[in-house]
C-alpha positions in Angstrom: 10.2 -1.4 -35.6 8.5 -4.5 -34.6 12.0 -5.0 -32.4 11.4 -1.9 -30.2 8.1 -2.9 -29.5 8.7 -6.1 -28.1 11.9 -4.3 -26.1 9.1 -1.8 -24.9 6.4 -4.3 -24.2 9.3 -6.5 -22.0 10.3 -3.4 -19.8 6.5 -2.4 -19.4 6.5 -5.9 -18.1 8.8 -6.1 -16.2 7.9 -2.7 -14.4 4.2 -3.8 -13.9 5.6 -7.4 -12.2 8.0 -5.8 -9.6 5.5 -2.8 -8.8 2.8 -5.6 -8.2 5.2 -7.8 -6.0 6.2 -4.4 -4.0 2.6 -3.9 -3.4 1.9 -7.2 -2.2 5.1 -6.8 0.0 4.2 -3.6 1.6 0.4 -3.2 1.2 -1.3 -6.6 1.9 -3.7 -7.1 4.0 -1.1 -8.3 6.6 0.2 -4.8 7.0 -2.8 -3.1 7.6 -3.6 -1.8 11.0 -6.8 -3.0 12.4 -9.4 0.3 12.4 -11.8 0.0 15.2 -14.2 2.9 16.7 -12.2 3.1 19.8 -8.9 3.2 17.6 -10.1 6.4 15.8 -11.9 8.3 18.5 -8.0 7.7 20.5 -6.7 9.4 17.6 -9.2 12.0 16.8 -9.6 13.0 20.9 -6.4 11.6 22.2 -5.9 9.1 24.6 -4.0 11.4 27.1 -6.7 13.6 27.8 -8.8 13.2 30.9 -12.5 14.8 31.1 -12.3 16.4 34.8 
């Protein structure tokens, strides 16, 4: 018994170490687009429209 848990506890982890590296990899503050109010209000109008 006590040798599944410490098989269970080594996966868990494991698991929690590589999803915490992929998120630092992917979702750091590095990868993050810069949100500005003229960045939304582009997206929310669109920037191809003209006001005439």
């Amino acid at each position: 018994m006590r040798q599944y848990f410490r098989q269970i506890s080594f996966v868990l982890v494991i698991k929690l170490i590589a999803i915490t590296s992929l998120y630092y990899c992917f979702f750091s503050k590095e990868h993050r687009f810069k949100i500005t109010p003229q960045r939304i209000s582009e997206q929310l109008i669109g920037s191809h429209q003209t006001w005439n």
